[in-house]
N, C-alpha and C positions, 0 to 999 in steps of 0.2 A: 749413268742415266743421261741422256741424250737433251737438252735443254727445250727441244719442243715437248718431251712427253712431261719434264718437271713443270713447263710454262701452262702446259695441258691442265696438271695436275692440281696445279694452286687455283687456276680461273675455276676449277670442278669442285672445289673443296669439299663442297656439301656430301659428298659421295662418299667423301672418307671420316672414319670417326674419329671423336676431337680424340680421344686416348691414342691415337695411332699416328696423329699428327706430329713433326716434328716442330718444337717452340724455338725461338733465341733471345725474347724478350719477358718476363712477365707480366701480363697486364692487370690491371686493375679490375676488368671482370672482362667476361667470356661477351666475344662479339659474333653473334650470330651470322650466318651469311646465307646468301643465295644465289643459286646459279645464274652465270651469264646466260643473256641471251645466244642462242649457238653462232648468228653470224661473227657477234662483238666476240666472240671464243676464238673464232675461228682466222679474224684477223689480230687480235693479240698475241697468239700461236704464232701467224707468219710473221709479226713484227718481231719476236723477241731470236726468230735468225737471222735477222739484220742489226739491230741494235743493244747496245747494252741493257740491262734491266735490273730493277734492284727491288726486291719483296720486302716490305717493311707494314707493320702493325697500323692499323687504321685507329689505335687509341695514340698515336704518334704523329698524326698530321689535324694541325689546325688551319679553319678556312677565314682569312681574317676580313674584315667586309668594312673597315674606313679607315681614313690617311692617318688619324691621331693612332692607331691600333697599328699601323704598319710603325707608324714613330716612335714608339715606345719600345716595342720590338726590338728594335735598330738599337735602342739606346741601352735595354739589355743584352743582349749579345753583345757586345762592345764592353758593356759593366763587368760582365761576366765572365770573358775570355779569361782561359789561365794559361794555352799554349800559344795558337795562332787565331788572326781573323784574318778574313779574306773576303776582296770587295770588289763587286763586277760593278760600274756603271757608266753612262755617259759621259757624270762630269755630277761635281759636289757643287752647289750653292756658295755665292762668294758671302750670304748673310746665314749659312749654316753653321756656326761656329761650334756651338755645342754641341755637335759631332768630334769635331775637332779636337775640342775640348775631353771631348768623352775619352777618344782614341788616346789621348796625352796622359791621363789620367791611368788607364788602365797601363800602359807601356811604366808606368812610374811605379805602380804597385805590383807589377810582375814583371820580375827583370827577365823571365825566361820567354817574356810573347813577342812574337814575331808577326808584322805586320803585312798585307801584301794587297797593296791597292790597283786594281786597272781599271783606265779610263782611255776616253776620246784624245788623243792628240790635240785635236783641230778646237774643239768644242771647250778642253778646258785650258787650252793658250790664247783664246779672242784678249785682243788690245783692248782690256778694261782695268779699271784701277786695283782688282781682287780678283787676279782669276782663281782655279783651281789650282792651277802650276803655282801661284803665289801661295794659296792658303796651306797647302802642304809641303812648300818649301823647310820651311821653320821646322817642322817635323822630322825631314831627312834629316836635317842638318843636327840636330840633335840628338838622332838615333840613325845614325849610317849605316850599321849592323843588323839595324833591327825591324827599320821602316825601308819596304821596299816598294817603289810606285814603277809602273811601267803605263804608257801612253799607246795607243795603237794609232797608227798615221796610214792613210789609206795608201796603196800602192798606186790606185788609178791616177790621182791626182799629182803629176809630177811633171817636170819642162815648163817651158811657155802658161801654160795653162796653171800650173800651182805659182807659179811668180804673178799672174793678173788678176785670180781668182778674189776677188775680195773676204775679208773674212767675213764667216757665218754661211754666206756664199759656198764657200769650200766645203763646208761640213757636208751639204747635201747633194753635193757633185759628186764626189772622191767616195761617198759610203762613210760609214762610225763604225767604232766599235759599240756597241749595243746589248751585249749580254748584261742581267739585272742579277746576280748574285750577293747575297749578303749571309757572307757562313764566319760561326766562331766555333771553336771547338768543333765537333760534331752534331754541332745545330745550325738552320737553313733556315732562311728567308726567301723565297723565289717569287719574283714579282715582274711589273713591266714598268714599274717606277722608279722614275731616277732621284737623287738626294738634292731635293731642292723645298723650299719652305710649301709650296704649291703643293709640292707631293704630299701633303702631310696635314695639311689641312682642308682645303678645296679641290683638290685636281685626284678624279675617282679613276681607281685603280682597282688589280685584285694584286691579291697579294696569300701567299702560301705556304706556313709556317710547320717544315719538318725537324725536329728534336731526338736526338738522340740516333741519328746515322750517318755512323762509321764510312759506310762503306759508298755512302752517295755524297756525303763531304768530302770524302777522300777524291772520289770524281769531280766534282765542281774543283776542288783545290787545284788537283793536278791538271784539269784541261785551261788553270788560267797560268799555271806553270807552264805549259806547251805554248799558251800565246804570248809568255813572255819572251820567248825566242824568235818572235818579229817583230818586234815593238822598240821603242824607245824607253830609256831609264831615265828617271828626273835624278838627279845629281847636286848637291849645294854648288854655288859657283865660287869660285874663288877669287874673284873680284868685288867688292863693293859695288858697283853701277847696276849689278845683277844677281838679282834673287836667286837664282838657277840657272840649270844648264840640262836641256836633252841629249843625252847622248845612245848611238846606235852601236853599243856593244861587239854585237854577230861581223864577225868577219868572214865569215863563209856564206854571206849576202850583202845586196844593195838594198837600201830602206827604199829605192824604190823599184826594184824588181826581183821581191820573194816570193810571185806566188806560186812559182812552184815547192818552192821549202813547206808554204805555210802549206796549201795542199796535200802535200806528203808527211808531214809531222802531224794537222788530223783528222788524216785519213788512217793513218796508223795509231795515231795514238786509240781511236774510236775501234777498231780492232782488238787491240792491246784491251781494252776496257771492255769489251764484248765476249770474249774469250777468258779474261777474271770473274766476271759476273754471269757468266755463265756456270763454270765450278762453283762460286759462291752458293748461286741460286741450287745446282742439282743437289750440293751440301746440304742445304738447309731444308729441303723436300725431301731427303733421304737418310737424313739422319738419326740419331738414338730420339726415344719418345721421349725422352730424361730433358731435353732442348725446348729452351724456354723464349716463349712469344709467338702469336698468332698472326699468319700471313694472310691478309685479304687486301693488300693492297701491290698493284707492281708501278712502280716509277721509270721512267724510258726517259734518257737524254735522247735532244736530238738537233743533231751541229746542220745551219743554214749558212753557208758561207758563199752564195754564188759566184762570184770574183775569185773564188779560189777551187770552183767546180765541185762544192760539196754541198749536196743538195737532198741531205738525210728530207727534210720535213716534206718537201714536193711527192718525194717518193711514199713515206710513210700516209699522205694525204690522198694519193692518188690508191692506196690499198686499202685503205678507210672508207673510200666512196666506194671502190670495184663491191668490196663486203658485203654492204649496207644496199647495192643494187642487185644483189640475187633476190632471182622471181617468188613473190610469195604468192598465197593463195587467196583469190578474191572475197574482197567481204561488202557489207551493204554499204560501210564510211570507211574511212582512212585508219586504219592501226598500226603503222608500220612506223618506223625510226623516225625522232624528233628532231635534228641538229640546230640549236643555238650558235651562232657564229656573230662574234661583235670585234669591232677594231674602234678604235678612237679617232684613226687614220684611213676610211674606206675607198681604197683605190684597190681592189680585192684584186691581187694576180689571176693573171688569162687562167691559165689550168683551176685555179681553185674557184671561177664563177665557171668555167663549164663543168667542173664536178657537181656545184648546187644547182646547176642548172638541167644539166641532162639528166641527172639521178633523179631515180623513180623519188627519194626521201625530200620528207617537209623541212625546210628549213626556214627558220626565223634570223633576219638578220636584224641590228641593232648598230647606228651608227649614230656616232656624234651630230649633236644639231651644228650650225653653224656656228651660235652663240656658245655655243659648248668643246670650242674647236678653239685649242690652245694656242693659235695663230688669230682668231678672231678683236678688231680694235689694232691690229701692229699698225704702225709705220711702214708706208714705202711698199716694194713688191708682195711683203711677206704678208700685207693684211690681206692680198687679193687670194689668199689659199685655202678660207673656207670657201669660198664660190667655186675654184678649179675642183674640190671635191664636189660639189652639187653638179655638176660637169660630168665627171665621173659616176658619179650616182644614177643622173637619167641614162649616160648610156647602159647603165649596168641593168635599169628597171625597163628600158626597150627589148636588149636581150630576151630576160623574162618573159615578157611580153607577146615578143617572137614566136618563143616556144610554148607559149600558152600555157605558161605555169603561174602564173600569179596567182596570189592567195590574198583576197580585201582583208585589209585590217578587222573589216565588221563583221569578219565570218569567222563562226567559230573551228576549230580543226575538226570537230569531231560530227560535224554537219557537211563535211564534204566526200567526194566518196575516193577522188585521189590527192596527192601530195600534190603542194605548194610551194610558192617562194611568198615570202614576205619582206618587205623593209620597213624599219621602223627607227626614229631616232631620238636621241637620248638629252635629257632638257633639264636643266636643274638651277635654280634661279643661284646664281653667282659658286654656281660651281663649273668646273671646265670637264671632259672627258678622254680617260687616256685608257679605258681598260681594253684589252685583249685577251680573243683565244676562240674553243670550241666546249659546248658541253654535251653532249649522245645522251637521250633518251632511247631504249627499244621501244618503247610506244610511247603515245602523249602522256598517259598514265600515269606514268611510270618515274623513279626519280633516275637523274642520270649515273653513268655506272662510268664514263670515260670525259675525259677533259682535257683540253691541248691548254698549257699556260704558260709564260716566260715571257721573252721579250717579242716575241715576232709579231708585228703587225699584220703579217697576211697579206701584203699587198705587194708591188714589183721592189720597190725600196726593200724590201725585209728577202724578198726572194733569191734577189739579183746584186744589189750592191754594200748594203750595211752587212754585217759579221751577227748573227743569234743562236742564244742558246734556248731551244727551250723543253718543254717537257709532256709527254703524256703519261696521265694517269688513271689505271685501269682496275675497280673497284669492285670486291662483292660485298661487301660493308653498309650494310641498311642506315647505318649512323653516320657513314659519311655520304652515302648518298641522299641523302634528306640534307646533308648538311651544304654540299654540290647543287640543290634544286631551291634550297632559302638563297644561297648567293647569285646565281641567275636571274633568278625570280624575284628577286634584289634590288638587282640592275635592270630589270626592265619593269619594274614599279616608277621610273623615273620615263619610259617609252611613250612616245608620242608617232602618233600615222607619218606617214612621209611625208614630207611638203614641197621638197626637190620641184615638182614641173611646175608649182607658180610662183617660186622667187624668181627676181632677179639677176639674171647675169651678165654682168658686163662684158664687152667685147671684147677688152683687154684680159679677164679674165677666161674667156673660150681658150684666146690664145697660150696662153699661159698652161692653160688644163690641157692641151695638144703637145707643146712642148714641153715640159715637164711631168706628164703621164706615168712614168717610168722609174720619177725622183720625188712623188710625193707621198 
């Protein structure tokens, strides 16, 4: 069976009877389903021959909606591990200890768990009294065998330029690594939050909780095995003066010019994984009826690596919009596709504002207020970075504008007769906002059936220079789709009208928003 007629087949479900259905999980009870809408069919279909994809049980994914709920999470999975855990992020908190703590604990009561942390280079070596590189020193050092951390150091940043760069500076010159993974065993946490006390209490995020998959753990694990083969290994040092030591392993590269390695290791690996999950999926579509658990859910990685010319999510984005703009047929108001689109970080990459832009579909976007902008109050250039986004923002609401798409805040959708663009932004008294992603309605109606989530912010940073993993998720599950329209619907319970054209901007601020457009 050919993987678009099985990719066909699962988005169609309804068509076939459950007794003829292949299962591979049991569920706790029968989840009813409904047909996709034919475009969203019909680019699921072209997505799933380009990228991996993995069919998993909608009683198997929970949608988690606050930072204490992602915390806890974090802290069972880690409890819980009995073989491996494996940890994508930025860079850990130098006052997170009880992570630490947690990781120590469980390494102590299972002598067979195997650790495998990656982080930011740049991000978690800042000359501070506790960096990351310190707080998991003690840890190598204890378990050599068994704790393995790898650092990703950007290639760009290298010569003249990485010896002047000041630090913190560096981080958003050179690109991060940036993928948010947090898997144990065969259970998943996929989020846009990094391990910091913020995360966790204050600073709103989504966060995406899958249980019990084998074969999409196996993916997250192995794609951060692939990036350990351009990265740096934190190592105890053998010295007293020094906690540690990076060292660059790969000798069939220079740390700082792999990207053709990194390139070709995943560009291949995504292949490799595309062509397993592919067999998987016809398997499990085509198998004895005797096959237990019900598939209404398909899960899709998808690697943004611009620096290294891998640019899965642009292209998956730009099939998503083509879709969603075939001609439908006229009505007296607007009934055609909804998309939600929020970043924390709203500097929306060129291709993806003329996708919301040109496309016949409504879109509601949701951006951080200024006060709600995890740079807002800093010290020094970095406080001037909520104003470089209201920068950003008006040129993005001129566009609009341009095109004669705007949609007023005070209108409602279903009083107009074509699609709009909206901005709205996100305001929470001593909260900050870091969430990302997309969620697709077929109509306003309607709950969403599709959701882009992970680490990518959307914008030229996440397009062009930082390293992300992230994921769409394509649904006929009336229970997770109600569960996809309480979490949006969530987050923009917190929405406020734009305010952008009468703050404030400084001049040194314009400047700033000009030269740095492409790094914020």
């Amino acid at each position: 069976m050919s993987l678009t007629l099985s990719f066909a087949r699962v988005l169609a479900r309804s068509h076939v009877p459950s007794a003829l259905r292949p299962h591979r999980r049991l569920c706790l009870r029968r989840l009813s389903t409904s047909p996709l809408d034919p475009a969203v069919q019909r680019f699921a279909t072209e997505l799933a021959k380009h990228q991996p994809c993995y069919g998993i049980s909608a009683s198997y994914v929970k949608i988690l909606t606050e930072p204490c709920q992602f915390y806890q999470s974090l802290l069972n999975l880690i409890r819980n591990a009995r073989r491996r855990i494996f940890i994508s992020s930025l860079y850990i908190g130098s006052e997170d200890v009880e992570l630490i703590k947690a990781l120590e604990a469980s390494l102590e009561a299972n002598p067979a768990l195997q650790v495998h942390i990656h982080l930011d280079y740049n991000r978690c070596t800042r000359p501070e009294p506790l960096s990351t590189a310190h707080l998991l020193a003690p840890l190598v050092r204890r378990y050599p065998d068994r704790v393995h951390a790898w650092f990703f150091r950007s290639p760009k940043l290298k010569g003249l330029m990485a010896r002047v760069m000041p630090p913190r500076f560096n981080e958003g010159w050179g690109g991060t690594w940036h993928p948010k993974i947090y898997g144990a065993d065969d259970d998943l946490v996929i989020s846009g939050a990094n391990l910091n006390t913020s995360y966790f209490t204050n600073r709103q995020d989504r966060y995406v909780q899958l249980t019990g998959q084998p074969e999409l753990a196996d993916y997250c694990f192995s794609f951060l095995e692939q990036a350990a083969s351009f990265s740096y290994s934190l190592l105890p040092s053998s010295t007293e003066q020094d906690a540690y030591v990076l060292s660059w392993p790969h000798k069939d590269s220079h740390p700082h010019h792999f990207e053709p390695k990194a390139e070709r290791i995943l560009t291949a690996f995504q292949e490799a994984q595309k062509t397993r999950a592919s067999h998987k999926l016809a398997s499990l579509l085509s198998g004895p009826s005797s096959a237990q658990g019900d598939t209404d859910v398909i899960v899709v990685p998808i690697i943004q690596a611009g620096q290294f010319n891998v640019r899965e999510e642009e292209r998956c984005l730009a099939m998503l919009f083509q879709h969603l703009s075939e001609p439908s047929s006229p009505t007296s108001h607007y009934d055609g596709p909804l998309v939600d689109l929020t970043s924390g970080y709203f500097g929306l990459y060129k291709p993806y504002q003329s996708h919301v832009i040109n496309s016949p579909v409504a879109c509601r976007v949701l951006a951080a207020s200024p006060k709600a902008n995890g740079f807002y109050g800093s010290r020094g250039v970095s406080g001037r970075i909520p104003e470089g986004y209201t920068v950003l923002e008006r040129r993005f609401m001129k566009a609009v504008r341009a095109a004669r798409r705007e949609w007023p805040p005070e209108q409602p959708l279903e009083d107009r007769i074509e699609s709009g663009v909206q901005l709205s932004e996100w305001e929470r008294e001593g909260w900050t906002y870091h969430a990302k992603g997309i969620w697709l309605r077929p109509t306003p109606s309607a709950h969403p059936c599709l959701t882009l989530f992970g680490s990518t912010n959307l914008n030229s940073r996440s397009a062009n220079i930082d390293t992300e993993l992230s994921f769409m998720l394509v649904t006929t599950s009336p229970g997770l789709r109600a569960r996809l329209a309480e979490e949006v619907d969530g987050l923009r319970s917190h929405a406020y009208p734009w305010r952008g054209a009468e703050r404030r901007v400084r001049p040194f601020s314009w400047l700033l928003a000009s030269a740095l457009s492409t790094r914020l």
